[in-house]
C-alpha positions in Angstrom: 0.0 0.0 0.0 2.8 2.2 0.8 4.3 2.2 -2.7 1.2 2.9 -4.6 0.7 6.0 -2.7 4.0 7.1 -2.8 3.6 6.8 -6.9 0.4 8.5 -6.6 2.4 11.5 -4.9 5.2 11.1 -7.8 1.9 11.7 -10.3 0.9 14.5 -8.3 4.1 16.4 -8.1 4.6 15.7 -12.0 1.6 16.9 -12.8 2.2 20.2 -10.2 5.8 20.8 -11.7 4.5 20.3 -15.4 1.3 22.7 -14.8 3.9 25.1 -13.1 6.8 24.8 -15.5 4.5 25.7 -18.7 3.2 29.0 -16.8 6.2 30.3 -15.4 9.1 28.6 -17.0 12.2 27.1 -15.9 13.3 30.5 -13.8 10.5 31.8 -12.7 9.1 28.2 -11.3 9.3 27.3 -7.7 9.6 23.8 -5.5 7.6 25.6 -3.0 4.7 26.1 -5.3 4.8 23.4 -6.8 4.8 21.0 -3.7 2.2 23.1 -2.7 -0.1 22.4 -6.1 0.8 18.8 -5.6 -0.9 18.8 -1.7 2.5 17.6 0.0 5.7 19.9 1.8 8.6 20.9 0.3 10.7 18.7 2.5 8.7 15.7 1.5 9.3 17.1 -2.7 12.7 17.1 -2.1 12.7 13.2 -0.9 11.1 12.3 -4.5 13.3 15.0 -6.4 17.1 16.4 -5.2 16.5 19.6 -7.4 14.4 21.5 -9.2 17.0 20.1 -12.5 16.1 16.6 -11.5 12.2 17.4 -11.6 12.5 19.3 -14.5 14.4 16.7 -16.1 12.2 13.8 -15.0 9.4 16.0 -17.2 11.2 16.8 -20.5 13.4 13.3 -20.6 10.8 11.2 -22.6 9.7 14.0 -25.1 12.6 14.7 -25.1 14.0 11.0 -26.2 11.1 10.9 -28.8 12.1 13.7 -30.5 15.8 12.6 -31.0 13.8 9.0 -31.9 12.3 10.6 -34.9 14.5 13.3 -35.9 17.2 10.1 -36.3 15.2 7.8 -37.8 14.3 10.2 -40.4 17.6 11.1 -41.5 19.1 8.0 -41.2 20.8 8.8 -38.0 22.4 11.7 -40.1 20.9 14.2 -37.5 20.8 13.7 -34.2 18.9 16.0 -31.6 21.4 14.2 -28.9 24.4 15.8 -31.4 25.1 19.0 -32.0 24.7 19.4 -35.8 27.5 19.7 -38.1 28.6 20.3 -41.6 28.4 17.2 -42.6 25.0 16.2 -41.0 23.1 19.0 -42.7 24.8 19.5 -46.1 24.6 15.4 -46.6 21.2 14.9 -47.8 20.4 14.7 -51.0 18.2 18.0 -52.0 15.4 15.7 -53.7 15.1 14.0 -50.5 14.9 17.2 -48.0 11.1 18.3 -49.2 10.0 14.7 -48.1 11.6 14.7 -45.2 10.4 18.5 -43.7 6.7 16.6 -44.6 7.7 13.4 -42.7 9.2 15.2 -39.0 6.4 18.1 -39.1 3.9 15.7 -39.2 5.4 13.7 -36.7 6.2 16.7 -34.3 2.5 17.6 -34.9 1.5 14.4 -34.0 3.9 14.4 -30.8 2.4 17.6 -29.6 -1.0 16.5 -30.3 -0.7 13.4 -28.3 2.3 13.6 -25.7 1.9 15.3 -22.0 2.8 18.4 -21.3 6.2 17.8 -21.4 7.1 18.3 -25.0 6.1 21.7 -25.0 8.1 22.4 -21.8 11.1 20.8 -23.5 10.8 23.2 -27.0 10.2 26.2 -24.6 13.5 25.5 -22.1 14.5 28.6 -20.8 17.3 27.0 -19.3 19.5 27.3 -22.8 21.8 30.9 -21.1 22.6 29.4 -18.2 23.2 25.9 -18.4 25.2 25.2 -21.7 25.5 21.8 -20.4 22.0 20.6 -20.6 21.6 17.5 -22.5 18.0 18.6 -23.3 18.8 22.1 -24.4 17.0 21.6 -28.0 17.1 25.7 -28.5 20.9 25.6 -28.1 20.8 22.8 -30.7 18.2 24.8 -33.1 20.9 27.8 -32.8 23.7 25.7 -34.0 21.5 24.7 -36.9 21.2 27.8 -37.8 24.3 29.3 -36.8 25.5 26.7 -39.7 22.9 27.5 -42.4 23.5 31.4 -42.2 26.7 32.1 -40.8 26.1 34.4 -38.7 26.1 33.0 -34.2 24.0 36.5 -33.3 21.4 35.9 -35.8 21.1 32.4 -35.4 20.6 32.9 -31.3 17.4 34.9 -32.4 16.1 32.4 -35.2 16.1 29.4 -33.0 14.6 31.5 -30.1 11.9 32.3 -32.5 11.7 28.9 -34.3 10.7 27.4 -30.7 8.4 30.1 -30.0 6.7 29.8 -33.2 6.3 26.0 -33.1 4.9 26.2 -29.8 2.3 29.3 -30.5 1.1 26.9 -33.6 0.8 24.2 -30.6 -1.3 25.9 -28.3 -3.4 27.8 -30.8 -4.0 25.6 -33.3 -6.2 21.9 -33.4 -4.2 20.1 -35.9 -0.4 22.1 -36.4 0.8 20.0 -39.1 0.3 22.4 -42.1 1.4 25.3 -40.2 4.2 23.8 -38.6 5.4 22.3 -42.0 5.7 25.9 -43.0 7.4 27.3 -40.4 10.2 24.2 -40.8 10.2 25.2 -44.6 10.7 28.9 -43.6 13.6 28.8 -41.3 14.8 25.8 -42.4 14.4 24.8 -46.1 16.7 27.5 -48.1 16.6 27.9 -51.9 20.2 26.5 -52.3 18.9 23.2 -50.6 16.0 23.0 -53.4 
């Protein structure tokens, strides 16, 4: 009896930190409010999570897997959301095959945010990108590589991949079924007239 509750209190503080983590962030959340939300002390949050990282973490880890699941098996393990793009990943595709694959990953990303928890759109809004270069999850830092790489230019591409992840998840949130819109985006920021 004792370990089904205490997995029913791990739900609840998932479901506090996820709820609280999509309306204030990364920065602006608290373990105070959110062991408050989930009905049990801070003390007693910190026994199921070491950190506010480790929470966080235990949130976006799955989406967060997914993600790297079907951006590699799309390419061919070419790209890699668990390696920072390079040279050689992005300028290998063939250009006949790059219009079939932006169809193939929106529609899967649309389907992920359709149909995974919150989590997903925690992980593509990770405020945490400034201050912890480390993060494995940071998928922003890895969007402004990407485009650091297709334009050249490390200021601009800080600003495109801040926007990118804004814009996927405003098309999230606002829309019933993203895939056309979000195919757009990818082909807007993404797909350039020298890869066509």
């Amino acid at each position: 009896m004792a370990q089904v509750l205490k997995e029913k209190i791990r739900q609840n503080i998932l479901r506090a930190a996820a709820s609280e983590f999509l309306e204030h962030g990364y920065q602006g959340s608290s373990m105070r409010n959110i062991a408050r939300a989930a009905g049990i002390t801070a003390g007693n949050l910190y026994r199921y999570y070491e950190s506010k990282d480790s929470l966080y973490e235990a949130i976006i880890r799955e989406p967060w897997l997914e993600l790297n699941r079907i951006i590699g098996e799309r390419t061919n393990h070419l790209i890699r959301l668990s390696e920072a793009p390079s040279e050689e990943s992005i300028h290998g595709f063939p250009r006949e095959e790059v219009e079939s694959l932006v169809q193939d990953i929106s529609g899967d990303v649309a389907r992920l945010l359709r149909t995974s928890s919150p989590g997903i759109l925690i992980l593509l809004q990770d405020d945490r990108e400034d201050e912890r270069e480390e993060s494995r999850y940071a998928v922003i830092r890895w969007f402004r590589i990407l485009f650091g790489l297709l334009f050249r230019d490390r200021r601009l591409a800080r600003y495109l991949a801040f926007g990118f992840m804004e814009s996927i998840i405003r098309v999230a949130l606002e829309e019933e079924d993203p895939r056309e819109s979000i195919e757009k985006l990818v082909r807007f920021y993404l797909v350039r007239e020298d890869l066509q």
